[in-house]
FIVEXDREN-129710 format. One record per residue (C-alpha): residue in three letters; x, y, z. Coordinates in Angstrom, 2 decimals. Each point is the difference from the previous one (the first is absolute). Example, Ala and Ser with C-alpha at 12.3 -4.5 7.8 and 13.67 -1.06 7.14 Angstrom:
<atoms>
ALA,12.30,-4.50,7.80
SER,1.37,3.44,-0.66
</atoms>
This chain:
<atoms>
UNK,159.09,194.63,32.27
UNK,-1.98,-3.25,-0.77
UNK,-0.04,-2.71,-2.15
UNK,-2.38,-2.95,-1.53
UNK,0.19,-3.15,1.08
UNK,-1.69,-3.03,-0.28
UNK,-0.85,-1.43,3.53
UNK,-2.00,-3.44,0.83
UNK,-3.04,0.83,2.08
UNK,1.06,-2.37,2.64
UNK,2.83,3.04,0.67
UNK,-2.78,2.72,0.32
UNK,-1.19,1.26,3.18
UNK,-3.01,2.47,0.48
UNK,0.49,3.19,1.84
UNK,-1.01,0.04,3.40
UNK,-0.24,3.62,0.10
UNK,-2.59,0.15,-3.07
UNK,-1.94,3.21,0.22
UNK,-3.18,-2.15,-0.87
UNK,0.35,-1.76,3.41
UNK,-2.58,1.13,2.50
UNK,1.86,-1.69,2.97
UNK,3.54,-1.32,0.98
UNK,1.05,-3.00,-1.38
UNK,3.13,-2.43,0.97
UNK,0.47,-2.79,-2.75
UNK,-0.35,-0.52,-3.45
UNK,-3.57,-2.59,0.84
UNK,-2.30,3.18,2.10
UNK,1.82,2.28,-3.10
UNK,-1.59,-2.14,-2.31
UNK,-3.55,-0.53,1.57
UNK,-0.02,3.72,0.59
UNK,0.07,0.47,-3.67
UNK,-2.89,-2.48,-0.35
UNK,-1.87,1.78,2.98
UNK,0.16,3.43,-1.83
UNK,-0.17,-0.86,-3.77
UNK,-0.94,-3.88,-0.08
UNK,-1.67,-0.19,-2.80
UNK,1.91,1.84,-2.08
UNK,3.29,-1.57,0.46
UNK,-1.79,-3.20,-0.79
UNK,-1.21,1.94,-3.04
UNK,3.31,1.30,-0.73
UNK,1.48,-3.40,0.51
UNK,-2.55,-1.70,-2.53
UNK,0.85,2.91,-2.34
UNK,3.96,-1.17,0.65
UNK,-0.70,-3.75,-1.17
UNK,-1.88,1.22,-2.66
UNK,2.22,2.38,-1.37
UNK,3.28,0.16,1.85
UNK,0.97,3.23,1.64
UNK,-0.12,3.02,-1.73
UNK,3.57,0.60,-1.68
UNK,-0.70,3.79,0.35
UNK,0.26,0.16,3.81
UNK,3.40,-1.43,1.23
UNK,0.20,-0.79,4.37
UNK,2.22,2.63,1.40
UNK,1.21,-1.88,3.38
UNK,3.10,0.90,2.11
UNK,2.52,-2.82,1.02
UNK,-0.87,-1.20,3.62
UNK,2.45,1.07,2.84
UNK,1.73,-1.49,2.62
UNK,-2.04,0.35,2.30
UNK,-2.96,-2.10,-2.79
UNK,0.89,-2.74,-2.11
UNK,2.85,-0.41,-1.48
UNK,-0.16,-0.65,-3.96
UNK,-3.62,1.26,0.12
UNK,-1.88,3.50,-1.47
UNK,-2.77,2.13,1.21
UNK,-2.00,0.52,-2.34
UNK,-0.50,4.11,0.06
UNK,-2.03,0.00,-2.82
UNK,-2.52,-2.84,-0.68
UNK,-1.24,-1.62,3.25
UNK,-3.28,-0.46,-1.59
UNK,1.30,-2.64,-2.68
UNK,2.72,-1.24,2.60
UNK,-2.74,-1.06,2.04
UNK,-1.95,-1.36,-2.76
UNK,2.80,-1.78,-1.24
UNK,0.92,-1.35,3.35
UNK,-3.69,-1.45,0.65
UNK,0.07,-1.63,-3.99
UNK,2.86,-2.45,1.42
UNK,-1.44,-0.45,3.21
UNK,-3.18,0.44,0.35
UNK,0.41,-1.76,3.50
UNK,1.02,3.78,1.34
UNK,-3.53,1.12,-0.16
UNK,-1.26,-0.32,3.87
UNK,-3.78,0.38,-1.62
UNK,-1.78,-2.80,-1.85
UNK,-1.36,2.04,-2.50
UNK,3.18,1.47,-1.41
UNK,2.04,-3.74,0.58
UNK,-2.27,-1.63,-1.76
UNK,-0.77,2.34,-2.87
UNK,4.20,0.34,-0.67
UNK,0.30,-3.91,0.33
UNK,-2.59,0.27,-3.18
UNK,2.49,2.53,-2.11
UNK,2.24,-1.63,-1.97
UNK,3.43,-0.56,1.71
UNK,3.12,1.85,-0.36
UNK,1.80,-3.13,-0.67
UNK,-2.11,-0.26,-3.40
UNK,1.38,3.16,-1.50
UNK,3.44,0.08,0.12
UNK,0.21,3.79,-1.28
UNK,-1.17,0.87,3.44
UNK,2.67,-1.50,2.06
UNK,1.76,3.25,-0.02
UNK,-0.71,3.69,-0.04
UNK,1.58,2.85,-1.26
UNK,1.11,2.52,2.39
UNK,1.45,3.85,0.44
UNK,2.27,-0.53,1.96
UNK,1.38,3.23,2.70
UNK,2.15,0.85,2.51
UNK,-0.60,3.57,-0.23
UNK,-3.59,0.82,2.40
UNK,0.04,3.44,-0.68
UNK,0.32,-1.47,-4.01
UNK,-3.23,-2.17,1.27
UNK,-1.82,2.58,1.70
UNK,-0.26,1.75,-3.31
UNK,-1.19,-2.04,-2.14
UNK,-2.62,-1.99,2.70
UNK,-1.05,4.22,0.56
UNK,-0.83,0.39,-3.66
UNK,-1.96,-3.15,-0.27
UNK,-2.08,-0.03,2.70
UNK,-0.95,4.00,0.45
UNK,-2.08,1.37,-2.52
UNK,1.38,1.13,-3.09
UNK,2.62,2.80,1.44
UNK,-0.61,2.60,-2.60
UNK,0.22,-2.53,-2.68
UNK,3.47,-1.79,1.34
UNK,-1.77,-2.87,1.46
UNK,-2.97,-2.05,-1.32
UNK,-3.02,1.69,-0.84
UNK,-3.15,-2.19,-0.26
UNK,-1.98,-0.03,-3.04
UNK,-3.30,2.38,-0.14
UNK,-3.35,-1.75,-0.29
UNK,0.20,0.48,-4.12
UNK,3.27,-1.19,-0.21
UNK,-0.90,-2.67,2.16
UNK,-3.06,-1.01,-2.74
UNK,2.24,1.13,-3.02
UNK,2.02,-3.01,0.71
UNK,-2.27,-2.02,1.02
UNK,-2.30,0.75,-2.87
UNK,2.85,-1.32,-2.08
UNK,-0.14,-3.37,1.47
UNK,-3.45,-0.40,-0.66
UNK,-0.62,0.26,3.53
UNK,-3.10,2.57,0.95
UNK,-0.96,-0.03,3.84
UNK,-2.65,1.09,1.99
UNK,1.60,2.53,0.97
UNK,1.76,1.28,-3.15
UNK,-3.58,0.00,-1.40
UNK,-1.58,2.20,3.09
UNK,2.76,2.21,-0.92
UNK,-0.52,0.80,-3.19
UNK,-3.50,0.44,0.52
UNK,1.06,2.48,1.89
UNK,2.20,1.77,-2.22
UNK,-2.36,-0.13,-2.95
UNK,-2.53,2.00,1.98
UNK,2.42,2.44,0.55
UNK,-3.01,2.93,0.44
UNK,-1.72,-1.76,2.55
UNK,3.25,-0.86,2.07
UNK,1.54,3.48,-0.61
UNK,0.57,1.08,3.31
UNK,1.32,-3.54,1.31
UNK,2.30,-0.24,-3.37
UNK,1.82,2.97,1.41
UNK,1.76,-2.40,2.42
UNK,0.09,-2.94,-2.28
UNK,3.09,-1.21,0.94
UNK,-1.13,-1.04,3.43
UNK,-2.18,-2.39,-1.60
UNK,1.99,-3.08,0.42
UNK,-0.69,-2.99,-1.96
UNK,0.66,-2.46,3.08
UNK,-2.77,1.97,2.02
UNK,-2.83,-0.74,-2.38
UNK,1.68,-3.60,-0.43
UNK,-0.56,-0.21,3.93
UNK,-3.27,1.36,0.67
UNK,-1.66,-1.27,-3.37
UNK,-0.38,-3.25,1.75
UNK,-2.56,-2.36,-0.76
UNK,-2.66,1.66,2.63
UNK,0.70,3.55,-1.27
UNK,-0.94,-1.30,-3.53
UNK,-2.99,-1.29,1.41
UNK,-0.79,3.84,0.90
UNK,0.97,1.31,-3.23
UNK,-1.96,-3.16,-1.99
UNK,3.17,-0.57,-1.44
UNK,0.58,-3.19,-2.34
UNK,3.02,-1.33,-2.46
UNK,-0.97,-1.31,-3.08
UNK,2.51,-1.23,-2.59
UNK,2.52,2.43,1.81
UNK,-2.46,2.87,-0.04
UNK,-1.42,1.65,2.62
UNK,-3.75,0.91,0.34
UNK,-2.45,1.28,2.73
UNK,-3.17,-0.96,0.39
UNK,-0.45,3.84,2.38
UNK,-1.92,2.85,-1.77
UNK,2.44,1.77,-1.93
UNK,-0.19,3.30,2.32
UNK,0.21,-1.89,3.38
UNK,2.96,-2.05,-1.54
UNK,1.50,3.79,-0.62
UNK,-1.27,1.30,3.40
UNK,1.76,-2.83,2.42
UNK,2.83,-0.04,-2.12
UNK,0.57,3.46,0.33
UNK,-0.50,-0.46,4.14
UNK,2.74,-2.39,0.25
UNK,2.53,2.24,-2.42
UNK,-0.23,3.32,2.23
UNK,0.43,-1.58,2.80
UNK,3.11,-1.73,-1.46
UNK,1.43,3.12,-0.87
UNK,-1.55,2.77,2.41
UNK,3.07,1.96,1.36
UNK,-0.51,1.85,3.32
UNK,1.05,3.93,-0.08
UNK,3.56,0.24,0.60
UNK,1.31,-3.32,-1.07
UNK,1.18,-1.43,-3.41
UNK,-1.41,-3.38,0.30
UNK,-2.98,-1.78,-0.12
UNK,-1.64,-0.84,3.69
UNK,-0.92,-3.50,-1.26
UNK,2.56,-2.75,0.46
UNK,-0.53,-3.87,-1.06
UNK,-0.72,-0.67,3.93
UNK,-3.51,1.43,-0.68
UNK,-0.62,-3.15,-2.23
UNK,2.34,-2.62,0.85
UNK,-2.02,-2.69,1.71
UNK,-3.53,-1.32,-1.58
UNK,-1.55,1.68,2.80
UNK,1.90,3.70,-0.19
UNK,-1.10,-0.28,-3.58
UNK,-3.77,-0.59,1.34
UNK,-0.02,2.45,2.14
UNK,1.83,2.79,-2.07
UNK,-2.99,-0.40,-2.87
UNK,-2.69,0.39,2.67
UNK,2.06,2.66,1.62
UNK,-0.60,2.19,-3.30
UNK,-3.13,-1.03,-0.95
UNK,0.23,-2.80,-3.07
UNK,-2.64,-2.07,1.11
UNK,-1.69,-3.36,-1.33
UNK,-1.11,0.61,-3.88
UNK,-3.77,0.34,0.32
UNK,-0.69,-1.29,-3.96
UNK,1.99,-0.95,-2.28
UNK,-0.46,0.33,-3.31
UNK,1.14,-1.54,-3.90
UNK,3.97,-0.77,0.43
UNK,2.13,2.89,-1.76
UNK,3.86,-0.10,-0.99
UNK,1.98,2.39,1.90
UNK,2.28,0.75,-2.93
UNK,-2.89,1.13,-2.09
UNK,-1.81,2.05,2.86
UNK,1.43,3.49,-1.64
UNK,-1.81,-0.94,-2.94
UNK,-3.15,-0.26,1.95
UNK,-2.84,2.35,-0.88
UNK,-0.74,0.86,3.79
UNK,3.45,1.66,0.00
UNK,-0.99,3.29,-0.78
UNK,-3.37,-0.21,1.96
UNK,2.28,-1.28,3.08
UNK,2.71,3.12,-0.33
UNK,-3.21,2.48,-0.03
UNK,-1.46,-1.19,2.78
UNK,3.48,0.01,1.90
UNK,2.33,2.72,1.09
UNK,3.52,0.36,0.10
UNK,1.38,-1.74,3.55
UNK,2.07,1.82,2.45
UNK,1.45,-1.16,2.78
UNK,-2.51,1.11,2.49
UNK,-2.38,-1.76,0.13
UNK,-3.65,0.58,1.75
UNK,-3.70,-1.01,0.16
UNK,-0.89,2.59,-3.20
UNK,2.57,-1.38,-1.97
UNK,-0.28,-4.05,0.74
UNK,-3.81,1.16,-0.74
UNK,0.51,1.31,-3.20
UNK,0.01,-3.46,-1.83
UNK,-2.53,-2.03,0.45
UNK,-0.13,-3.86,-1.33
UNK,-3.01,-0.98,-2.04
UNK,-0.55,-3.05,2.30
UNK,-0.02,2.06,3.39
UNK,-2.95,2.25,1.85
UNK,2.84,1.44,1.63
UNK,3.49,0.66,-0.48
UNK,1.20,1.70,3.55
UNK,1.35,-2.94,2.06
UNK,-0.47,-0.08,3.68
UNK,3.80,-0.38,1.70
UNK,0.36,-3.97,1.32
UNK,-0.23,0.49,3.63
UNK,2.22,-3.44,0.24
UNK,2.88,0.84,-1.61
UNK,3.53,-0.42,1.21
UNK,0.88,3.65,-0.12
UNK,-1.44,2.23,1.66
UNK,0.20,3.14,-2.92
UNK,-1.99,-1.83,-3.03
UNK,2.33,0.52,-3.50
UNK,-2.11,1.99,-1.28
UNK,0.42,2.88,2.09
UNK,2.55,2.50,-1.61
UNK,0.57,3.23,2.14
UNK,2.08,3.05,-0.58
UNK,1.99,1.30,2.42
UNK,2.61,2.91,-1.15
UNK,2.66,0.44,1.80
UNK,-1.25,-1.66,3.44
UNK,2.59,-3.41,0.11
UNK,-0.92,-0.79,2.89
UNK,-3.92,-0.74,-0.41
UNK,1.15,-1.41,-3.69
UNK,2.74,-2.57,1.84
UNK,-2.80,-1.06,2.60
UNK,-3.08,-0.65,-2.95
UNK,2.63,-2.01,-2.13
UNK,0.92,-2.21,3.24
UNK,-4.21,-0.27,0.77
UNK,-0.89,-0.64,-3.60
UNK,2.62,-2.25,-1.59
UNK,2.69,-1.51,3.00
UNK,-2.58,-0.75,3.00
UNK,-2.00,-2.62,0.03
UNK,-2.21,-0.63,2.51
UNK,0.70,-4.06,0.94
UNK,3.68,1.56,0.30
UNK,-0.10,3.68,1.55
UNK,-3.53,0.37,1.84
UNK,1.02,2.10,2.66
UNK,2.31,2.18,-1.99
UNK,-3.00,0.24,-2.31
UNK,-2.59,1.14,2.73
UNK,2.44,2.54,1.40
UNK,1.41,1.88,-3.57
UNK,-3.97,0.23,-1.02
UNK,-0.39,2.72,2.56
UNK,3.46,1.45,0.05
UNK,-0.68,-0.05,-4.05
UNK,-3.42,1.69,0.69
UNK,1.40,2.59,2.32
UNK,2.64,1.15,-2.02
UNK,-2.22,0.52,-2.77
UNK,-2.94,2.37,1.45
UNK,3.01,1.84,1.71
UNK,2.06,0.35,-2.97
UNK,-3.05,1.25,-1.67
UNK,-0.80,2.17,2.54
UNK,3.22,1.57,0.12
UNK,0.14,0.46,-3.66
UNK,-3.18,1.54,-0.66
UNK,0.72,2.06,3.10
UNK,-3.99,-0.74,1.51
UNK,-0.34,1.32,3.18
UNK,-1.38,-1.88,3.08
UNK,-2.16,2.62,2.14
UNK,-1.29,-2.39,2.60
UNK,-0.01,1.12,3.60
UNK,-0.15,-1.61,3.12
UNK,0.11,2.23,3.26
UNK,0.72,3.11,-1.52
UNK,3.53,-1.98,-1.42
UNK,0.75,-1.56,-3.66
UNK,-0.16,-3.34,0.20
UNK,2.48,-2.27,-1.65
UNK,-2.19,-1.71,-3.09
UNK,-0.16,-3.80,0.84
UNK,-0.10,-2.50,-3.12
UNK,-3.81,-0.10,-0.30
UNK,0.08,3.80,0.26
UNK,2.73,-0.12,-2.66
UNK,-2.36,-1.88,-2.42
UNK,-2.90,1.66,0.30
UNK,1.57,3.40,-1.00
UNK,1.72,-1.76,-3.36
UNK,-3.21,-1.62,-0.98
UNK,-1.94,3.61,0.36
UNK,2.70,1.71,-1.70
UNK,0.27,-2.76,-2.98
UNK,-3.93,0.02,-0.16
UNK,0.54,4.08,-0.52
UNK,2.10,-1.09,-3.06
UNK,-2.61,-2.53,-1.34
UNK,2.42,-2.60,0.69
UNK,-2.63,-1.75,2.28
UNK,-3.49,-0.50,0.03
UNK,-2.00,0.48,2.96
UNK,-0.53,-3.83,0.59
UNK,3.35,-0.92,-0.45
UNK,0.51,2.64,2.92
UNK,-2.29,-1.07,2.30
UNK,0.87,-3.78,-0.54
UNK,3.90,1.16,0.86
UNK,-0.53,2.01,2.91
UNK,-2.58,-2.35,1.38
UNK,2.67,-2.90,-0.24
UNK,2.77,2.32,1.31
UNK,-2.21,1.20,2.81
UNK,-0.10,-4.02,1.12
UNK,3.40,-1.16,-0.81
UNK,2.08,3.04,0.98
UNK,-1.25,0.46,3.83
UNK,2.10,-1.39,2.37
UNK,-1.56,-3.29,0.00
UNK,-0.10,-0.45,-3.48
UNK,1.98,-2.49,-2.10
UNK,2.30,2.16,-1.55
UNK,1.13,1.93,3.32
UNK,-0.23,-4.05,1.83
UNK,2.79,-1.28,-2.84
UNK,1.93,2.56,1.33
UNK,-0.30,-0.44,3.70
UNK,-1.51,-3.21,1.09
UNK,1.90,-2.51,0.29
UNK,-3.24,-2.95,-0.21
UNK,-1.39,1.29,-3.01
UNK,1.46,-1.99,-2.95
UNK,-0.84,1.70,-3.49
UNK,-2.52,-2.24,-2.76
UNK,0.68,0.12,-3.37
UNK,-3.72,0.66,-1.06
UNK,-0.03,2.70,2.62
UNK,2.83,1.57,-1.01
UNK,-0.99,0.00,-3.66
UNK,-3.35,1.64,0.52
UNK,1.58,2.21,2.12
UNK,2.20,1.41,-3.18
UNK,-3.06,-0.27,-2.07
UNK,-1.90,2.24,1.99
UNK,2.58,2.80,0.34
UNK,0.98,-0.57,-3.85
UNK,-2.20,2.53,-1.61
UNK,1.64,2.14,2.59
UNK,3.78,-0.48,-1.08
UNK,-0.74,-0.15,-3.67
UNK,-1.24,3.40,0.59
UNK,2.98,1.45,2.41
UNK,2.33,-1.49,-2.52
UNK,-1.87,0.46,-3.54
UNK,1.53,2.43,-3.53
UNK,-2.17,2.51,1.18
UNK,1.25,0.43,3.61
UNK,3.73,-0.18,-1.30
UNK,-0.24,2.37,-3.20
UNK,-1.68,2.87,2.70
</atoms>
């Protein structure tokens, strides 16, 4: 059962337990400053939103009276700690250990000024398993449509269209949309473009990139009209690229959260510094745009594998050369723009998802150095096994077990056989393998040598070199045999 009651916010106490909290806390003060630690600036956005406009009458505090063993004639707040905590730092701002956050509250206009605020109205229950229901369905996805179920990117701009509100990223978005035969392939998974990633990552230095610029609320570019098409389409398949065998996209906001994630994920697949710009055109007249038609010709439909042929296929006006080399200092050491297939093989898919989107390499060197040649092994012996290719070697009249340089010299033969290799590329593997497979090579030293620490630019170059080899092993062609 429960009940509404009004209750001063003097009497409300935030919960010490608070999923949000990353570490143990012991008094209402460190439960406070926690908040602030985690979310500062929004709570003192939230709480400038509260003077402003009050709290929202829509969203009632569902708190719990306090026990014996608490305060007597107090509430934790259950539901609400956020606005508890804002609340509590509006009438004194003195809480705030940090400077920054003291002195910015101090500025806010005080509780004492707005009487309506003096007291909030709570939900109040006795019942937890009553609270555990309710606190499941609002914080837990959308439950098959009993909970909450956020808004879609159009319904997100439907409203906000009505407002006379138009944002960056509401704009990029329908861009999108409106070239609808360009973005075919990527549309198929449209709702996992969320509106709050292109908010993020169309910061002020990816506009830069994309020569964007507002104008009366408009948006323009100043890139050619194909490259603006080309990069854009770069960033949306790898937002919604889904690995065989799951449901969900392999991108996650942590690839673009900081200014610098956000730097390196753009150089990662290849949208680099505009080389000229051009005459300023509006966005929401591109579809209009004579070039369309030349632009869909000269395109073809996008899948989600994605290899040197294909990124070739377009070329910008502005560029000798469209292939980019892979950025032998980036964080990861799999570049996003490598998509391999793998069938049925977990395992190998598991490992290249860990190397190509969870380590990084100022985090997880060594783990790095070590799953590069358990990654390479398990490939040329999966292959091997698959394609059932014999190994005929001798050695004193007995078959000898195939070592990993012996392993990838018989896949690159084989995949040369099937035109899935050039001669070049096969000497250039087997003459790197032949140095960095022996027993005093790097990738057998990770392994077993305790004084050799792994280097990021050694460690890329070292994928680089045996990537023409995996995209091979693990290509359409290999998995529709």
């Amino acid at each position: 059962m429960f009940e509404f009651k009004q209750i001063k916010i003097s009497k409300l106490l935030l919960d010490l337990e608070n999923p949000r909290f990353t570490k143990e806390v012991f008094n209402q003060r460190d439960a406070i400053n926690l908040m602030l630690e985690l979310q500062g600036d929004k709570i003192l956005n939230l709480a400038k939103d509260i003077v402003d406009n009050g709290l929202d009458p829509s969203e009632n505090m569902i708190v719990r009276p306090s026990t014996e063993n608490e305060q007597d004639g107090f509430y934790i707040v259950l539901e609400g700690n956020r606005r508890t905590a804002a609340l509590k730092l509006l009438e004194q701002p003195a809480i705030a250990e940090k400077d920054k956050y003291r002195n910015k509250f101090s500025k806010l206009e005080q509780l004492d000024k707005a009487d309506s605020l003096q007291e909030v109205r709570c939900v109040v229950i006795k019942d937890e398993e009553e609270y555990d229901h309710w606190i499941s369905l609002k914080h837990t996805g959308d439950n098959k449509g009993v909970g909450r179920e956020r808004w879609t990117t159009p319904e997100t701009d439907r409203y906000n269209a009505k407002h006379g509100k138009i944002s960056i990223q509401s704009q990029i978005y329908q861009f999108i949309v409106s070239h609808k035969e360009y973005y075919e392939e990527v549309l198929k998974s449209q709702k996992f473009i969320y509106a709050t990633n292109l908010s993020r990552l169309f910061d002020k230095d990816t506009q830069e990139k994309f020569g964007l610029i507002m104008n009366d609320g408009y948006l323009y570019s100043r890139l050619p009209y194909e490259e603006f098409l080309l990069k854009l389409d770069k960033v949306l398949k790898e937002m919604v690229y889904i690995s065989p065998g799951n449901n969900k996209p392999d991108f996650n906001v942590s690839r673009i959260y900081r200014v610098q994630d956000r730097k390196e994920f753009l150089n990662d697949i290849g949208v680099d510094e505009p080389v000229n710009f051009v005459s300023a055109w509006k966005l929401e007249d591109a579809f209009k745009n004579k070039e369309k038609e030349e632009t869909k010709e000269n395109s073809s439909h996008f899948t989600k594998y994605v290899d040197d042929k294909e990124s070739s296929e377009i070329k910008s006006p502005n560029r000798k050369n469209n292939k980019l080399l892979n950025n032998i200092n980036r964080n990861s050491l799999i570049p996003i723009s490598v998509k391999l297939l793998f069938g049925n093989n977990q395992k190998c898919a598991s490992i290249f998802q860990e190397l190509k989107n969870k380590l990084k390499h100022d985090q997880h060197p060594y783990t790095i150095s070590v799953m590069l040649r358990i990654f390479i092994d398990l490939s040329v012996s999966e292959f091997m096994e698959s394609k059932r290719i014999p190994y005929n070697k001798k050695q004193n009249d007995k078959e000898k077990t195939p070592g990993l340089y012996d392993k990838v010299q018989i896949c690159s033969s084989y995949l040369k056989e099937q035109g899935l290799l050039s001669q070049t590329q096969i000497s250039a593997i087997n003459a790197f393998a032949k140095d960095k497979l022996n027993a005093k090579g790097t990738l057998q030293q990770y392994v077993h040598n305790q004084y050799l620490h792994p280097s990021k630019d050694i460690l890329n170059r070292e994928w680089d070199n045996f990537e023409p080899l995996l995209k091979a092993i693990w290509s359409v062609e290999m998995q529709s045999e």
